[in-house]
VMD Tcl script that draws the C-alpha trace (Angstrom):
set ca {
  {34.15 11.56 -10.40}
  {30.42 12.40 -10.49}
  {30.41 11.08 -14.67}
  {32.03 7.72 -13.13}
  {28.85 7.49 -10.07}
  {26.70 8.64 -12.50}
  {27.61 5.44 -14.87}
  {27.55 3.26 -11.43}
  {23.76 4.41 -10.59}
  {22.80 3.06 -13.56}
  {24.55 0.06 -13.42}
  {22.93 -0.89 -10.30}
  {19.67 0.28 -11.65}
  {19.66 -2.01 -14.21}
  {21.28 -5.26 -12.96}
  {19.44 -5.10 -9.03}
  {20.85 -8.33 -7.38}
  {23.92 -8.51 -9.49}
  {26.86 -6.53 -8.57}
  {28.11 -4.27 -11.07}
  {32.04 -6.32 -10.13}
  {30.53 -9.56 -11.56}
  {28.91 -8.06 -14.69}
  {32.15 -6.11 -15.55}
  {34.22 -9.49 -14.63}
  {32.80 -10.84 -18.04}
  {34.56 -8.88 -20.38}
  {31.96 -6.87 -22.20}
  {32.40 -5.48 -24.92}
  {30.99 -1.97 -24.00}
  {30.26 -0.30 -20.61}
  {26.45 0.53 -19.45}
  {27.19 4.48 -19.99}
  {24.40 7.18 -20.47}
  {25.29 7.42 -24.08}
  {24.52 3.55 -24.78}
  {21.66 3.50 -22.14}
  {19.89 6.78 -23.09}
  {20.08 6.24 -27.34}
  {16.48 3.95 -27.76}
  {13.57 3.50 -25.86}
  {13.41 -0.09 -25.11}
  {16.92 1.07 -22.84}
  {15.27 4.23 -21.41}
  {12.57 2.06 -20.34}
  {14.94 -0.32 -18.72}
  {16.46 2.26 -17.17}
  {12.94 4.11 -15.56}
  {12.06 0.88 -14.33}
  {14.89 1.37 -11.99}
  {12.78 4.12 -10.08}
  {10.50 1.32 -9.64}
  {12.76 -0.70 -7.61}
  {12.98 1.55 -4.57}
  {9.06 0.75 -4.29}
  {10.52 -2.40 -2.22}
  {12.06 -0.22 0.31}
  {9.06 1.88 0.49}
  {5.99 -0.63 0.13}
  {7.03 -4.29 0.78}
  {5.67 -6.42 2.63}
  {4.32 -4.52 5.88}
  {6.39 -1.49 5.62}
  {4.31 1.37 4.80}
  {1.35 -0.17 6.78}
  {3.29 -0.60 9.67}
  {4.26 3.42 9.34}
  {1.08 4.45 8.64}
  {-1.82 2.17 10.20}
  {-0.48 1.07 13.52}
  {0.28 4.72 14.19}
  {-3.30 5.23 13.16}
  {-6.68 3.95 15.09}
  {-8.22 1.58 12.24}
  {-4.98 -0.63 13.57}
  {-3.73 -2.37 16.46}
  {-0.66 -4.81 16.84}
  {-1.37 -7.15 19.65}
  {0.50 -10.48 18.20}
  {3.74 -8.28 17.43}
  {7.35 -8.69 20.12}
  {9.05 -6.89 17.26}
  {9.90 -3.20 19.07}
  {10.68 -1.48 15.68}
  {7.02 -2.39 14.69}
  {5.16 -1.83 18.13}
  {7.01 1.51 18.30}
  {4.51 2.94 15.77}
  {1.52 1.23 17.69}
  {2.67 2.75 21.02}
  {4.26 5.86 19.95}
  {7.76 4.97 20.72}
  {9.27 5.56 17.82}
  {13.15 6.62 17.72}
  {15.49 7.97 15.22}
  {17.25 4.43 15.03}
  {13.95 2.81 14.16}
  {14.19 0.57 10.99}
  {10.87 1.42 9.40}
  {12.28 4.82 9.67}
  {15.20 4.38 7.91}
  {13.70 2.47 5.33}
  {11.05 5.08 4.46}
  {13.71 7.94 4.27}
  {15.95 5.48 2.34}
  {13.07 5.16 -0.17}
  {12.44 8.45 -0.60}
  {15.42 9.77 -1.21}
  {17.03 7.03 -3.28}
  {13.80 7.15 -5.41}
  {14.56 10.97 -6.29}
  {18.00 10.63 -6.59}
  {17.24 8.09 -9.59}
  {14.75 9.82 -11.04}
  {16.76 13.31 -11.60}
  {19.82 10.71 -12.50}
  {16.96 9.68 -15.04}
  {15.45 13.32 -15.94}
  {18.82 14.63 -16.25}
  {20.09 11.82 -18.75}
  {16.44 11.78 -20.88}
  {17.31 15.15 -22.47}
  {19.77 13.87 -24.21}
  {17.41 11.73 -26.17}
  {14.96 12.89 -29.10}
  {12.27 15.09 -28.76}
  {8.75 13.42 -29.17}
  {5.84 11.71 -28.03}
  {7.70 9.21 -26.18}
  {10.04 11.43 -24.84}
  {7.50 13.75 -23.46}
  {5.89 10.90 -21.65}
  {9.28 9.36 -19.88}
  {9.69 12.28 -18.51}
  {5.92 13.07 -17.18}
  {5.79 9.72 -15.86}
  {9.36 10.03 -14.25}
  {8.33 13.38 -12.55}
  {4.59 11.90 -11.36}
  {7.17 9.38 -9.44}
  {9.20 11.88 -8.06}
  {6.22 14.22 -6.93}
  {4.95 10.79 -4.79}
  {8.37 10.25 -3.55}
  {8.52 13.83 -2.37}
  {4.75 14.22 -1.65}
  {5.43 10.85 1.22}
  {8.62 12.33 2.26}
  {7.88 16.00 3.23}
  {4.37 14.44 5.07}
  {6.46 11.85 6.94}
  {9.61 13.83 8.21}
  {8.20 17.85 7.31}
  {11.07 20.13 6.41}
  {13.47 18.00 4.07}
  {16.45 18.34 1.48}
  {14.82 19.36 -2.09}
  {16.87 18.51 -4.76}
  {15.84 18.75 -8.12}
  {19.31 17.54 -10.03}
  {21.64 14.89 -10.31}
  {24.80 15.95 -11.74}
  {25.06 19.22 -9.70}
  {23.39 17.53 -6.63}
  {24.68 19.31 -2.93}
  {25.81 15.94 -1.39}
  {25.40 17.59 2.30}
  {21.98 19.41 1.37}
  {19.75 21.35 4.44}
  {16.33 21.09 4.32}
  {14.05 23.43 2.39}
  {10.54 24.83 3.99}
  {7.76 23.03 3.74}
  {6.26 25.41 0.92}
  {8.91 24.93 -1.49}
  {8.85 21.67 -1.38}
  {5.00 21.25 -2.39}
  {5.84 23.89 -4.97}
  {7.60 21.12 -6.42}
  {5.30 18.71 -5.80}
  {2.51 20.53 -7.45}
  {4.55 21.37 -10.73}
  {5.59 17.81 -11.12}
  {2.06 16.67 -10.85}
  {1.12 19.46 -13.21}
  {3.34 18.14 -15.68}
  {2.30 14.45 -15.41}
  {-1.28 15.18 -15.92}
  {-0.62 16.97 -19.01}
  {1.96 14.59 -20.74}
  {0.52 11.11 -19.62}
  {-2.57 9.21 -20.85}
  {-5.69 8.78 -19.37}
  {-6.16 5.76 -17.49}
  {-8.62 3.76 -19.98}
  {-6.40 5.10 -22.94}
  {-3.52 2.31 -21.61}
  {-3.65 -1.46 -21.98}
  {-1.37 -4.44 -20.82}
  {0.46 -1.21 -18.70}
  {-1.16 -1.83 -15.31}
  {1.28 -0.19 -12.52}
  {2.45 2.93 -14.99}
  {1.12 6.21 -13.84}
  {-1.68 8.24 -15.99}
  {-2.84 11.52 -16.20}
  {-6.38 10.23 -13.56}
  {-3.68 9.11 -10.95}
  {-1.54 12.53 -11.62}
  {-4.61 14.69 -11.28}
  {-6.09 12.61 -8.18}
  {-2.90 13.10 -6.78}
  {-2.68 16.75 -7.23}
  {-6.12 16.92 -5.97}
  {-5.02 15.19 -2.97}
  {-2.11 17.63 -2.58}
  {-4.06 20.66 -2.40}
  {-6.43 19.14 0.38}
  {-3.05 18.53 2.17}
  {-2.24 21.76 1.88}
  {-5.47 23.65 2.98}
  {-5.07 22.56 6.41}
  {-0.76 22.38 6.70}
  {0.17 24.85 9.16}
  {3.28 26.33 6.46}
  {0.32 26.51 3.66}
  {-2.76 26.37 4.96}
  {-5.58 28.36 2.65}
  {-9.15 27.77 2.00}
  {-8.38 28.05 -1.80}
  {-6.69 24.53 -1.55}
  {-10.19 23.32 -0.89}
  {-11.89 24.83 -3.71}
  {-8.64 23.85 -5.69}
  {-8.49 20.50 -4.30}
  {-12.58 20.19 -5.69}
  {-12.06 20.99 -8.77}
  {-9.70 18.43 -9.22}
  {-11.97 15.92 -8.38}
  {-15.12 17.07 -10.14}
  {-12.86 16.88 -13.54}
  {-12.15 13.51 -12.63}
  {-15.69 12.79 -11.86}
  {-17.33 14.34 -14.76}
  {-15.14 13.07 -17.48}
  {-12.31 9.94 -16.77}
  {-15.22 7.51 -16.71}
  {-14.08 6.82 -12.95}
  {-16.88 4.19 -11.59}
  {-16.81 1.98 -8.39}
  {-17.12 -1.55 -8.47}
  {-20.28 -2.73 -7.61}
  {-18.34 -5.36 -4.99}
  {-16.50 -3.97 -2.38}
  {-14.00 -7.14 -2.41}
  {-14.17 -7.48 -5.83}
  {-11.84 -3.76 -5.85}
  {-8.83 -5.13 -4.06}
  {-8.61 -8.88 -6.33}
  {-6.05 -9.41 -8.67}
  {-8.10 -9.60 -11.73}
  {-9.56 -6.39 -11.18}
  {-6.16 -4.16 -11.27}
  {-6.41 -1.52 -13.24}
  {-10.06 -1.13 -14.18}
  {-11.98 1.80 -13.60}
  {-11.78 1.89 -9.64}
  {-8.17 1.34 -9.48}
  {-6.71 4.63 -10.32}
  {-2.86 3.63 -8.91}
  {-1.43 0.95 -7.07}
  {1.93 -0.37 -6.22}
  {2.29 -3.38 -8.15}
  {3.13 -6.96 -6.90}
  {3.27 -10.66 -8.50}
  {3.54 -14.36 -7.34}
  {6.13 -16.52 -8.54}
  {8.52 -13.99 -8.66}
  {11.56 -13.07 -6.22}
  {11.00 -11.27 -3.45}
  {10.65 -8.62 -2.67}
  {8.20 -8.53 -6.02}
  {5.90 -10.66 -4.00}
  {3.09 -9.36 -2.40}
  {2.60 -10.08 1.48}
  {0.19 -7.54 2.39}
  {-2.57 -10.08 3.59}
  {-0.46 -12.18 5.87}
  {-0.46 -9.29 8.16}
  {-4.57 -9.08 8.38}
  {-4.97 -12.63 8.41}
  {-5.41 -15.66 11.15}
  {-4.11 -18.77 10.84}
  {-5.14 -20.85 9.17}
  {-6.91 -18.41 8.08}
  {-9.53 -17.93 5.57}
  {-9.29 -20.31 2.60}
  {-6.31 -22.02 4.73}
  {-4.25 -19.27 3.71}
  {-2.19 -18.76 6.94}
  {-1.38 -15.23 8.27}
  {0.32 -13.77 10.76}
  {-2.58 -11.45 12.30}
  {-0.48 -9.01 13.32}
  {-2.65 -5.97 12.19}
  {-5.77 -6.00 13.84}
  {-9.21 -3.93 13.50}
  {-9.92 -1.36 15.83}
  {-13.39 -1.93 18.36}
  {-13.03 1.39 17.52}
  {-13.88 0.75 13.71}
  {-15.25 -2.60 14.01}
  {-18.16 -0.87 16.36}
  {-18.47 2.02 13.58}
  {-19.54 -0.28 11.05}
  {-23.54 -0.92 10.51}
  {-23.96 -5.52 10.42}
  {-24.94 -5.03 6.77}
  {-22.32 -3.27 5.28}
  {-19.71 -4.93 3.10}
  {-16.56 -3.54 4.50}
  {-17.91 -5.07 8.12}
  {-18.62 -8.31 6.17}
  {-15.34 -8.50 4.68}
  {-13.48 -9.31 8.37}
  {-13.69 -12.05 10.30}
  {-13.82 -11.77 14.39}
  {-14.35 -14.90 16.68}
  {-11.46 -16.66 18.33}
  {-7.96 -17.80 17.03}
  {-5.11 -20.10 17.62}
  {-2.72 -16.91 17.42}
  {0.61 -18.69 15.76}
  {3.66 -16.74 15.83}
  {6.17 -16.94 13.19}
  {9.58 -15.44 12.50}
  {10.46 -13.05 9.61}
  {11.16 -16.35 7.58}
  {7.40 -16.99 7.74}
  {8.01 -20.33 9.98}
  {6.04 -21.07 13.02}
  {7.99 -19.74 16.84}
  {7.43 -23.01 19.61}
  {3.34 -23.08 18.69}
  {3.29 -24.93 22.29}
  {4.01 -21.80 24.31}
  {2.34 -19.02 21.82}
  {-0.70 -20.45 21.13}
  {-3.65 -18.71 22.82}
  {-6.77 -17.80 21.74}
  {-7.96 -14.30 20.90}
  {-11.16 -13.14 19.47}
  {-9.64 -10.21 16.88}
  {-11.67 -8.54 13.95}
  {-9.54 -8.97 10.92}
  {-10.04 -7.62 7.48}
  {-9.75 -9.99 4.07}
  {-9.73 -6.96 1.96}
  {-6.24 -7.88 0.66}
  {-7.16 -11.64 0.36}
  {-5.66 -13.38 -2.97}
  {-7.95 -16.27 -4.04}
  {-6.18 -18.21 -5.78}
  {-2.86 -17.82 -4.27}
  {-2.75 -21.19 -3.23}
  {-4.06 -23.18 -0.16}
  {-1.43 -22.00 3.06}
  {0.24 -19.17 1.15}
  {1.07 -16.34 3.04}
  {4.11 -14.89 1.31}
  {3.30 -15.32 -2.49}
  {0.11 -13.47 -3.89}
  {-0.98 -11.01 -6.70}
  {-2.58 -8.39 -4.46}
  {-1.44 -4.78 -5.09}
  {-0.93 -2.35 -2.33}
  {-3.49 0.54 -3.57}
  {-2.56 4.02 -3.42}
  {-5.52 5.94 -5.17}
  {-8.80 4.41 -5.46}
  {-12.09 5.96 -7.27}
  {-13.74 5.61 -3.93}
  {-11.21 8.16 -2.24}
  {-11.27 10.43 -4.67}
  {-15.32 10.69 -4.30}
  {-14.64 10.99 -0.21}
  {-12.00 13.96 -1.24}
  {-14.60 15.39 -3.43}
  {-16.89 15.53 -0.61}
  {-14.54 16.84 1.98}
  {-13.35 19.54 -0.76}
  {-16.62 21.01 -1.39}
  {-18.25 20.64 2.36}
  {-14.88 22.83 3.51}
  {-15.05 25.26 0.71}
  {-18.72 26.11 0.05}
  {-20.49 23.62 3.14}
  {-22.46 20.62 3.08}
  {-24.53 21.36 -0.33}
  {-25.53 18.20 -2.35}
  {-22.37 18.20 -4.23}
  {-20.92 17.68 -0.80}
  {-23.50 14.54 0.19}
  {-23.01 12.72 -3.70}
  {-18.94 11.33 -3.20}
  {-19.70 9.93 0.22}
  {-23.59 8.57 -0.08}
  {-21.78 6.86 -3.84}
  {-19.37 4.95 -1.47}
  {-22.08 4.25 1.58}
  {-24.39 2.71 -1.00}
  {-21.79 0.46 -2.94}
  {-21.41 -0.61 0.93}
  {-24.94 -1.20 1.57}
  {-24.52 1.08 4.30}
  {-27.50 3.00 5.05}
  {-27.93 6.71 4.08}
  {-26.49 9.77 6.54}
  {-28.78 12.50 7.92}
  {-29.82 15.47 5.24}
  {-29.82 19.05 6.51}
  {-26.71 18.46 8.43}
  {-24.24 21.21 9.76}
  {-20.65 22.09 7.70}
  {-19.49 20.44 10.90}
  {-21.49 17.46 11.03}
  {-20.82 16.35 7.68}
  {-17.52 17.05 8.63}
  {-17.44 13.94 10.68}
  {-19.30 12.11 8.87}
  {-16.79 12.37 5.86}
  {-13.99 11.70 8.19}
  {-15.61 8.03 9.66}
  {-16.10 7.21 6.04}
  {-12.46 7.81 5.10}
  {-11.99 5.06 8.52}
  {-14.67 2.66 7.24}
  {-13.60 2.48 3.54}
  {-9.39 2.89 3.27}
  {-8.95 1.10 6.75}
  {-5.82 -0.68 6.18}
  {-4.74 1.15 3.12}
  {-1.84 3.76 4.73}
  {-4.02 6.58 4.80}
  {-4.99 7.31 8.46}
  {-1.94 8.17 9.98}
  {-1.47 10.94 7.60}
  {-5.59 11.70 7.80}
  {-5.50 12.42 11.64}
  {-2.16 14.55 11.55}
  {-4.09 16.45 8.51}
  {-6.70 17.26 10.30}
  {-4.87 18.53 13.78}
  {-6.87 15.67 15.51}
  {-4.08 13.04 15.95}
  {-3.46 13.11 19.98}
  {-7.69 12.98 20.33}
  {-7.59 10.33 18.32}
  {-4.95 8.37 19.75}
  {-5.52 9.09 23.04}
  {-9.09 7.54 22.73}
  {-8.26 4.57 20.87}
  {-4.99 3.50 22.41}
  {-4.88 5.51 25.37}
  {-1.71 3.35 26.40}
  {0.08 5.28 23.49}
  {2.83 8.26 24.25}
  {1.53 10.36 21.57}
  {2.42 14.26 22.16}
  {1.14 17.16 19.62}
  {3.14 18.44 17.74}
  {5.78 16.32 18.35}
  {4.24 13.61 16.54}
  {3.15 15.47 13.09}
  {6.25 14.23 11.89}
  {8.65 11.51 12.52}
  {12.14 11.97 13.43}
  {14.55 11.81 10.76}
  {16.54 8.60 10.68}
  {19.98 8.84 12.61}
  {22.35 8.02 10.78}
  {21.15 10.80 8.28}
  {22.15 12.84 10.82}
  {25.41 11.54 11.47}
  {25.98 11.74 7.82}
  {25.03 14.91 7.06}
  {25.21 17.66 9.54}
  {23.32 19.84 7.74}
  {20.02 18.17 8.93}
  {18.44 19.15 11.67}
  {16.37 16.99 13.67}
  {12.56 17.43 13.99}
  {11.55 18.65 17.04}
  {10.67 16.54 20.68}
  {13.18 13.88 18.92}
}
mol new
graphics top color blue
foreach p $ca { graphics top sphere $p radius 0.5 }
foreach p [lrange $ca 0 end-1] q [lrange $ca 1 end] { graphics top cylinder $p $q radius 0.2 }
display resetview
């Protein structure tokens, strides 16, 4: 039975959107099998690109922004009747939530393939290429699990396919970034560096593994289940190998980082990919959610996500990130998931919103909204300098290796140098506004505050209509009908 779902998997892997009845129904010649699939590498490639596909369950259109950023305070939704997205926004989310689902969904589906995948690669020669499937197949499942185990906290770890519990209980925390941390480990010694890949935009490299890893210890240093002031001076020296010899450099534009042309150069260490012209959900929407209507080069949005006063105020008139959003007063069009306008005669009322064009496509096309080359980025340069910072102020305090990663990004911003001589503290916050002022927008603040044990401050200041609770709200609550599924899960607590 399990050789039978394992052929299946990879039938639906490969042929997304076309059932694996009507590919059957036309009489092939020889079944998509592992022996067949797994025997050349133009086939193992075909097959790792399924991994890929869960990315739409995971990324799409507002999804992980919705998750992350309206349960943040660089977001607000105030142009938004949907419940499963204001939920996040006011702290209402339930275990029937969609966005849940689809997050957990992601996850696990993209883990499932990739052991399907890990198991199935052994089979195949020993080698360069070899070696690198399966680095870049574990950097994906140490991101699936690295989002997962931040999102819902204790969760199933499963590390095989064939042998797979189907009813699996969760592991601790700890184990699970064991896993994490080896498959990381792995990626950064197998892959390429990032400038040592052309025409391969979207594949991970040894940079993103060892940002990533980087970014895993700081996690760590301050989880309850792990914490350690070693993750710090772990986490830094990470980033100072990055720093001091990937030839890492930040775009001299701030815009210029998040255009289409510009994917994959030296700033852009990984991002979920996306491209016009092709069928959704391959499309990228991300800026329909930041932008008015019409909208800034008539590109029509939705403005359902926007700034903060609370950032807005934060930012200095001359700095780039401030100059990259538009505030003043809009004729606030709804429109329904289809993208079309909802009776513009009733809804129409003017607001005057700060909204970022950070994810703005240029040439997308004059009242696009739905259709556009902009990637969803998941590791910049400019992060990894604010980690570096952070790192090195919590390990050994605010020494001038701790002032170089944040006064790099304040000056590409034209943002005007912080205080010298400050506390451990004080730099402290200082590193944490930057994180606000640069990745606004970018999933990251969510998971920032809850790091930092600051989340129900936070919240309570910016959208003190919220019904955030600590800890209730370090996690979110596992999706239902896992439950109902499996009764080996347990719930997470206040849920």
């Amino acid at each position: 039975m399990k050789s039978y779902i394992n052929k299946l998997i990879i039938c639906i892997i490969l042929f997304a959107g076309v059932s694996c009845e009507d590919y059957l129904a036309e009489e092939p010649k020889s079944f998509a099998s592992t022996e067949n699939l797994f025997n050349n590498e133009t086939a193992i490639n075909q097959v790792l690109n399924g991994i890929y596909n869960v990315g739409a369950q995971i990324f799409w259109r507002e999804r992980y922004l919705v998750r992350y950023n309206l349960s943040g305070d660089d977001i607000v939704s105030e142009n938004d009747n949907d419940i499963n997205r204001r939920a996040f926004n006011d702290y209402t989310v339930i275990s029937t939530n969609n966005y849940i689902r689809q997050a957990w969904k992601g996850h696990t589906n993209g883990i499932a393939r990739t052991n399907l995948f890990l198991e199935n690669l052994e089979e195949f020669e020993d080698g360069l290429f070899k070696d690198r499937m399966r680095a870049e197949a574990k950097f994906l499942r140490a991101m699936f699990y690295f989002l997962q185990v931040r999102t819902f906290g204790n969760v199933p770890l499963l590390t095989e396919f064939e042998n797979a519990d189907l009813f699996p209980s969760q592991a601790e925390i700890p184990q699970v970034y064991d896993q994490i941390i080896a498959d990381f480990k792995d990626a950064a010694e197998n892959l390429p560096r990032w400038d040592e890949i052309t025409g391969e935009q979207g594949r991970p490299t040894s940079t993103a593994a060892k940002a990533f890893l980087g970014k895993v210890y700081l996690t760590m240093a301050t989880t309850p289940e792990t914490q350690d002031n070693k993750y710090f001076q772990l986490a830094a020296e990470q980033f100072k190998e990055l720093i001091d010899n990937h030839g890492l450099k930040l775009l001299a534009n701030y815009m210029e980082v998040f255009q289409p042309q510009n994917e994959g150069g030296s700033e852009d260490i990984f991002s979920w990919q996306f491209l016009k012209d092709l069928p959704s959900p391959r499309q990228g929407y991300i800026h329909a959610y930041f932008s008015p209507n019409p909208g800034v080069y008539g590109q029509r949005g939705f403005a359902r996500f926007i700034i903060t006063p609370f950032l807005y105020d934060k930012l200095e008139d001359a700095d780039a990130r401030k100059l990259a959003m538009v505030k003043g007063e809009y004729e606030s069009i709804k429109f329904n998931e289809a993208g079309n306008p909802v009776d513009t005669s009733l809804l129409q009322t003017p607001n005057n919103w700060a909204l970022t064009t950070k994810f703005l496509d240029p040439d997308a096309g004059r009242f696009s909204h739905n259709n556009t080359n902009t990637n969803l980025p998941l590791m910049r340069y400019a992060e990894v300098l604010l980690m570096y910072s952070e790192a090195v102020n919590e390990s050994v305090g605010p020494n001038a290796e701790a002032y170089m990663g944040i006064d790099m990004v304040r000056e590409r911003a034209g943002a005007s140098q912080i205080p010298r001589g400050l506390s451990q503290g004080q730099l402290r916050e200082y590193i944490r506004d930057e994180r606000l002022l640069e990745l606004h927008g970018e999933g990251k603040r969510w998971y920032d505050l809850v790091r930092w044990g600051i989340l129900e401050d936070r919240i309570n200041e910016v959208k003190p209509e919220a019904a955030v609770e600590w800890p209730k709200h370090r996690f979110f609550p596992i999706p239902q009908e896992e439950l109902d599924v499996n009764r080996n899960l347990v719930q997470n607590p206040g849920y």
